[in-house]
C-alpha positions in Angstrom: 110.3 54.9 67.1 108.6 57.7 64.7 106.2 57.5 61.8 104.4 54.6 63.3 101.0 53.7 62.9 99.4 50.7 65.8 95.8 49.3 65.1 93.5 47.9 68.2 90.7 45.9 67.6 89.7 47.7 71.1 91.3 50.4 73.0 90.7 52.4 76.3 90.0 55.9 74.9 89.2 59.1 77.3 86.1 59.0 76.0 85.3 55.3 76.6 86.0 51.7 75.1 86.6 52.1 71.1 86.5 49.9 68.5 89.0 49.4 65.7 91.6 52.4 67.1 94.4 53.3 64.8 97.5 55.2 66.2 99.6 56.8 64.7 103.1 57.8 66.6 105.9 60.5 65.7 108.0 61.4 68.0 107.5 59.5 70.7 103.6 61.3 71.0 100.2 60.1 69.6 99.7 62.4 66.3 96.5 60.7 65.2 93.9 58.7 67.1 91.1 57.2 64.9 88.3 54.6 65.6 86.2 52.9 63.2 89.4 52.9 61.1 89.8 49.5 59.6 93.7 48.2 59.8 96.0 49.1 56.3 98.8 47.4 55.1 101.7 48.6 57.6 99.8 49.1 60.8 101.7 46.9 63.8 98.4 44.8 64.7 97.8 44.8 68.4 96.2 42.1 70.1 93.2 41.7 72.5 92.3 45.3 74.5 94.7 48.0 74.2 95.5 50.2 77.8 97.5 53.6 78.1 100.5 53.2 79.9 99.8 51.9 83.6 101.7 54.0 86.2 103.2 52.8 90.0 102.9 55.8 92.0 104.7 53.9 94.8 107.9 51.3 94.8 110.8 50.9 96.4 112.8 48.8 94.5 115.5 47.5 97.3 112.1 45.7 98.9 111.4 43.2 95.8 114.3 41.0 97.6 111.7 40.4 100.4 109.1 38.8 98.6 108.8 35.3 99.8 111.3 36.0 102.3 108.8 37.5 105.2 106.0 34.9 106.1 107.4 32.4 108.5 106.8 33.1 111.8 104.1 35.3 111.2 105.0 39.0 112.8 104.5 42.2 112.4 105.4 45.4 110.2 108.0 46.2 112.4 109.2 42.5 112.4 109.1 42.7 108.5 111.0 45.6 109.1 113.9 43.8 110.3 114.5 42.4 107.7 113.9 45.1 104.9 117.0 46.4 107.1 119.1 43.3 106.3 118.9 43.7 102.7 119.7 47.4 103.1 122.9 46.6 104.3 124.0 44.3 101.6 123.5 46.6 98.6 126.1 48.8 97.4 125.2 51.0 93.8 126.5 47.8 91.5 123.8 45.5 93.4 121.3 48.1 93.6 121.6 48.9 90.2 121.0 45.0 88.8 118.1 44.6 91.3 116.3 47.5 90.4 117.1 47.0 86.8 115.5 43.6 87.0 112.6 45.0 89.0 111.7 47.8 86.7 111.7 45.2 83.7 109.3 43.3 85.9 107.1 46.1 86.0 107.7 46.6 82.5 106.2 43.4 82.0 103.1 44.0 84.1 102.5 47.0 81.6 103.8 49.9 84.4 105.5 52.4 81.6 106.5 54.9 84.5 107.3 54.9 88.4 107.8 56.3 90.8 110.9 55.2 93.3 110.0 56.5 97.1 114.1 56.5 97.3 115.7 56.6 100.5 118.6 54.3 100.5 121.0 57.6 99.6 124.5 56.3 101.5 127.0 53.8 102.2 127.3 51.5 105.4 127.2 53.6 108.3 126.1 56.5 107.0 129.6 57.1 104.8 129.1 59.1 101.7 129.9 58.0 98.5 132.4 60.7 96.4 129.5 61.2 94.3 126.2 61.8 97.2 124.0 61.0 94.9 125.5 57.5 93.6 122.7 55.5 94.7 120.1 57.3 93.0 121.8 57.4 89.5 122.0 53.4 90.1 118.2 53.5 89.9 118.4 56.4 87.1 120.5 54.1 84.6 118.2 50.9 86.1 115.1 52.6 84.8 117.0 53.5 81.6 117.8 50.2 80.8 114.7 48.7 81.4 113.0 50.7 79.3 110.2 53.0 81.6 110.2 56.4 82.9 111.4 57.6 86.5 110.3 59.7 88.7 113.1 59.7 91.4 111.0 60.9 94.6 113.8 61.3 96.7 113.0 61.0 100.2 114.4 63.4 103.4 115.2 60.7 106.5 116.1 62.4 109.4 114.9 60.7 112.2 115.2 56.9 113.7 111.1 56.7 115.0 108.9 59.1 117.4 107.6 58.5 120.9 106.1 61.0 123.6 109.6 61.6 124.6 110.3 63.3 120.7 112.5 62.6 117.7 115.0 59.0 118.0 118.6 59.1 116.4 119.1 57.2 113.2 121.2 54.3 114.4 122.1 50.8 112.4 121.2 50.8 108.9 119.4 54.0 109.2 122.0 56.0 108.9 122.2 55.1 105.2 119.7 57.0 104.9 119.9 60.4 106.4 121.7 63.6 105.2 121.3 65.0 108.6 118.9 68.1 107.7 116.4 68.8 105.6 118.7 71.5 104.2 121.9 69.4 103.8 118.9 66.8 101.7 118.0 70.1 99.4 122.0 71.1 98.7 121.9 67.3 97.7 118.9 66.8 95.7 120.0 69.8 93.8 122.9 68.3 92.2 119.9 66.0 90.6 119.5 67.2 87.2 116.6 65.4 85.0 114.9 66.2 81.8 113.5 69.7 82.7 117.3 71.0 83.4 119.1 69.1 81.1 119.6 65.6 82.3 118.2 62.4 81.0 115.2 62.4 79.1 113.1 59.7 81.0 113.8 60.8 83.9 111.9 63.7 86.6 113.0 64.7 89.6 110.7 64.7 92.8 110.9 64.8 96.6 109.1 62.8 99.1 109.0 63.1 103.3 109.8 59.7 104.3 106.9 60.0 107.0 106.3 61.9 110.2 108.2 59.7 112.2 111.3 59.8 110.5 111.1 64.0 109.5 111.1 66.1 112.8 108.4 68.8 112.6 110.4 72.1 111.9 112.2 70.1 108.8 109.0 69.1 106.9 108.2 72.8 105.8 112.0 72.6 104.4 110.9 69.7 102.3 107.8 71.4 101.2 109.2 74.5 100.3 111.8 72.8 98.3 109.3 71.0 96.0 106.9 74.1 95.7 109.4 75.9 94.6 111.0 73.9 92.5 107.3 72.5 91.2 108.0 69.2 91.6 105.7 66.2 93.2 105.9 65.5 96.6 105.0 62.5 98.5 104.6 61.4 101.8 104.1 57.9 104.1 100.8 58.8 106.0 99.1 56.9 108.6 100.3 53.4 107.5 100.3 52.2 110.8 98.0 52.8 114.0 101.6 52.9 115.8 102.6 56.3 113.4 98.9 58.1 114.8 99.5 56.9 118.2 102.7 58.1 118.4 102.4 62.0 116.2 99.4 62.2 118.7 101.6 62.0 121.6 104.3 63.8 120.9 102.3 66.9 118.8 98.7 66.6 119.6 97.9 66.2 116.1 97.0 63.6 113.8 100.2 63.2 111.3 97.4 65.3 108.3 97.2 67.7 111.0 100.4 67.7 111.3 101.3 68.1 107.7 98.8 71.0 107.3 99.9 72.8 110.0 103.4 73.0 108.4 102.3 73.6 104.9 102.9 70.6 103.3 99.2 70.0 101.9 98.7 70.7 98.6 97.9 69.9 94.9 100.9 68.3 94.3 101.3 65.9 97.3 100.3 62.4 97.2 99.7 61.1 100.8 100.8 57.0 100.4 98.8 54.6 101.7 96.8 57.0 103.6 95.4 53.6 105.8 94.5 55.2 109.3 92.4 58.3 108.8 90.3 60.6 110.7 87.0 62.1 108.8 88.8 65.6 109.8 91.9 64.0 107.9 90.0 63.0 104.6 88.0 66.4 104.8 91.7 68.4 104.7 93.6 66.1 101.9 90.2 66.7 99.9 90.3 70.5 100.6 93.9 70.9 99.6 93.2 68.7 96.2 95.6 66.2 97.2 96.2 63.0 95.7 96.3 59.4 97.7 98.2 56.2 96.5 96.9 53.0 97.6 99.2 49.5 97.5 96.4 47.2 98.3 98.8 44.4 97.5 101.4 45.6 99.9 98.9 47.0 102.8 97.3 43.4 102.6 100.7 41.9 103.0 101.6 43.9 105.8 98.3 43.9 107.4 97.9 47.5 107.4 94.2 47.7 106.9 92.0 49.1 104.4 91.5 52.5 103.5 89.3 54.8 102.8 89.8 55.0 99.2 85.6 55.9 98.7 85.5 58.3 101.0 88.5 60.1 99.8 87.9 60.3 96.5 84.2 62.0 97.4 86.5 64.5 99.7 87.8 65.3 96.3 91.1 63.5 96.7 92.6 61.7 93.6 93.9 58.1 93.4 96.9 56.2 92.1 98.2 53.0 93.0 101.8 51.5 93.6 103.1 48.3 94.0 105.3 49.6 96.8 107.3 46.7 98.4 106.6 44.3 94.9 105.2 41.8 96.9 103.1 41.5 94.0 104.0 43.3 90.8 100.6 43.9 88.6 99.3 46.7 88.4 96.1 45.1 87.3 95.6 43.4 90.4 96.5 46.9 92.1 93.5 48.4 90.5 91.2 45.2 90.9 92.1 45.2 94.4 91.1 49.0 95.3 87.2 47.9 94.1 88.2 44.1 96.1 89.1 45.7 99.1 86.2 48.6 99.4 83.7 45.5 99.0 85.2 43.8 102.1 84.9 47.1 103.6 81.3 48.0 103.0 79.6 44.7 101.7 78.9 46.4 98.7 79.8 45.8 95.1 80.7 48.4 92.3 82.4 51.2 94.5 84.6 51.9 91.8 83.8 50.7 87.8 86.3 50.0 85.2 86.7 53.8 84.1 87.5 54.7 87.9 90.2 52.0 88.2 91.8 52.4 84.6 92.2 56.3 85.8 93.9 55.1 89.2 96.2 52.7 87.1 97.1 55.5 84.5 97.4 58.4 87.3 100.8 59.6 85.7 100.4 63.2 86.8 100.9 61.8 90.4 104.4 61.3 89.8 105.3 64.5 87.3 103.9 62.9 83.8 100.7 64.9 83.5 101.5 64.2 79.6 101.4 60.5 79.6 98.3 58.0 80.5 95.7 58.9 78.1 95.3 57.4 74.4 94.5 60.6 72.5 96.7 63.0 70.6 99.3 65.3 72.1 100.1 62.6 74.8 102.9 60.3 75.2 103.2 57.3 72.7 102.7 54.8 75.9 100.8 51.6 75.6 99.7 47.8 76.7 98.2 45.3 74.8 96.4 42.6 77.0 95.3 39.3 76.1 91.9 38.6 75.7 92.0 34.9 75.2 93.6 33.6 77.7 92.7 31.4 80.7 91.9 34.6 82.6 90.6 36.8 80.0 88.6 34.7 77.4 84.9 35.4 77.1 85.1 38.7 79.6 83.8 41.9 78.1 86.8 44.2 76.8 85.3 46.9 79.1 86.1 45.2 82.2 89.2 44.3 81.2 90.9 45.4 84.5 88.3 43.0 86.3 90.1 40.0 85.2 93.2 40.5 83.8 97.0 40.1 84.9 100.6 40.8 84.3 100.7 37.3 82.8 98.1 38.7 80.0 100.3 41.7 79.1 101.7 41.1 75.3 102.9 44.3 74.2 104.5 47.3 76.0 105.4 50.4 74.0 107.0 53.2 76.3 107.9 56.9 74.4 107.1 55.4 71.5 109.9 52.4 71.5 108.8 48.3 72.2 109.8 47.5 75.4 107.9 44.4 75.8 106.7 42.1 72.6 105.1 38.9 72.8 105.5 38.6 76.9 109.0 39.1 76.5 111.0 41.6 77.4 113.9 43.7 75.4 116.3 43.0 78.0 115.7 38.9 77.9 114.9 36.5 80.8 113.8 38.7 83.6 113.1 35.4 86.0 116.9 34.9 85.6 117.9 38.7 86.1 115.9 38.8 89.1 117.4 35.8 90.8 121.0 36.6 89.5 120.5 40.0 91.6 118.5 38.8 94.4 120.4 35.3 95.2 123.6 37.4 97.0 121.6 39.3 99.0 121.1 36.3 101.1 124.1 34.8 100.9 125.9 34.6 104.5 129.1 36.7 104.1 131.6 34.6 105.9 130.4 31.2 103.7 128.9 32.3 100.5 126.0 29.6 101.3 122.4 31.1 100.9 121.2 32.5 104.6 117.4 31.2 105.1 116.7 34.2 107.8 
């Protein structure tokens, strides 16, 4: 959409809350941003408090399946785990594409206007390849394309089946979907990627990702590294999501896994360490040296019990924060950014670790994930935005400022992505995404010899 011009009663501005913003869009940038500018005949009114685009560093697509499929019994990551597998094995690139299509209008919805897909789930049953290796990821590719947001495919090396004292495990079961056998064989394939810096579709960036240190042997992660450096791409990394993971790198290298990283190079301005849960003050002080960035999924790392992490102390290392929804066991990025400050007052029985501005720059961290463009309401940058509701249930009364302190998806009302209305009213471009979701979802449980729904 070019040659449009959007008026805010309020909008989030670098600079600060701003009253009566008018935008003005050509070519899928801002051209104009002016405040104190009274609405004209033409503007497209927006209601309550306008956001920039809202970013999720972290998801992996496949996982929405689980959500309310994981709680009886209780268990543990490793128990969730199990079943994470199970749904791996049922999806083939036709299923994966409709889920994640479905799921990246959900996020839509929430206001995410870019994400970034931690993408591992590269082969067929057993490990076979598809004629075209790289047939799973264009499923998500065309997903993301229909639903109407940016990707960054983060596609992830997956070499190894866990670590003990005793070294590296096999991939065995429904790992072996996701391995390419070396981190060389994973480059020759990642290559054959092709997004909008070479040519290939416009919404769409190409970045790389270590699955974690268990699952990457030690002399393949520089491989990995050396392949985003060079190609200048992000690069992201599992770190220290589980006691288990430190426990384990300890034994088997003597290092904590951000040791570990550093020691093979992998530390640097360009990698986002997820969840970064389990850290040691010598860890924090060498992510904050390097200028790395952290992604926290309090909605997932809460689910999981994983912990809390250090998001305070990481960001005074000098370490920058985003946020991902991860495994979607929530989808709201709102709640994402509410919960970072929620979570750091649990911690240290203090309030106001991180105010509005803080949390609106984890939500909008697009340069996490390749966008350095996008997230900002001012001109030059990409035409992204969210309108949120300000009289609703939730909303009504609250200042505009803190905004983020009490909104949720359900207040989003208008989504504009590159310019273009994804999402108008509540509703999204592609229709009912509650039916979508559950068209895509319900097979994935079915039991394959009967077709009735499996309730493991």
């Amino acid at each position: 959409m070019t040659g449009q011009t959007w008026h805010a009663a309020a909008a989030h501005l670098p600079t600060g809350l701003a009253r009566d913003v008018r935008l003005t869009v050509d070519g899928g940038r801002f051209t104009a941003v002016e405040t104190d500018a009274p609405a004209r005949p033409g503007d497209h009114r927006l209601p309550g408090v306008v956001l920039p685009g809202l970013a999720d560093a972290h998801s992996h697509a496949f996982h929405r399946a689980l959500r309310g499929r994981t709680h009886d019994g209780g268990g543990t990551f490793w128990t969730w785990r199990e079943r994470m597998y199970a749904v791996a094995d049922r999806l083939d690139p036709r299923r994966y594409l409709e889920l994640a299509r479905a799921t990246y209008a959900e996020m839509a919805l929430a206001g995410v206007t870019a994400v970034g897909e931690f993408h591992y789930l590269h082969h067929g049953p057993g490990g076979a390849r598809y004629m075209d290796p790289n047939r799973m990821g264009h499923a998500l590719v065309r997903a993301a394309a229909e639903a109407g947001i940016r990707l960054t495919l983060l596609d992830s090396c997956y070499l190894a089946g866990g670590l003990t004292r005793d070294g590296y495990a096999p991939l065995e079961g429904t790992q072996l979907r996701f391995g390419d056998g070396d981190a060389s064989a994973w480059a020759l394939r990642v290559d054959d990627l092709r997004d909008a810096t070479d040519g290939g579709p416009a919404h769409l960036r190409v970045g790389a990702a270590i699955h974690s240190v268990r699952a990457v042997p030690r002399d393949q992660l520089g491989v990995v590294a050396r392949w985003a450096q060079e190609h200048g791409r992000p690069l992201h990394v599992h770190l220290s999501e589980q006691p288990a993971e430190n426990d384990a790198c300890l034994q088997a290298h003597g290092l904590t896994p951000t040791a570990l990283l550093a020691a093979e190079g992998v530390l640097g301005p360009d990698l986002t360490a997820v969840h970064a849960t389990h850290l040691t003050g010598g860890d924090i002080a060498a992510l904050g040296a390097a200028g790395s960035w952290a992604c926290f999924c309090p909605t997932t790392e809460r689910d999981l019990a994983d912990g809390i992490g250090p998001a305070t102390a990481l960001r005074e290392a000098g370490v920058r924060l985003s946020l991902g929804s991860d495994q979607h066991a929530v989808v709201d990025l709102l709640e994402e950014a509410r919960a970072l400050e929620m979570h750091e007052r649990l911690a240290s029985l203090e309030r106001g670790r991180f105010d509005p501005a803080a949390l609106l720059a984890a939500a909008t961290a697009h340069a996490s994930i390749g966008w350095p463009d996008a997230g900002r309401l001012e001109v030059g940058a990409r035409a992204d935005l969210v309108a949120v509701l300000d009289d609703t249930v939730r909303t009504a009364g609250s200042d505009p400022a803190q905004i983020l302190l009490c909104a949720t998806a359900a207040d989003v009302h208008t989504v504009v992505v590159d310019g273009s209305v994804v999402v108008s009213d509540g509703r999204h471009r592609l229709g009912d995404v509650g039916q979508l979701l559950a068209e895509a979802i319900a097979p994935l449980w079915e039991d394959p010899g009967t077709g009735r729904k499996d309730r493991t």
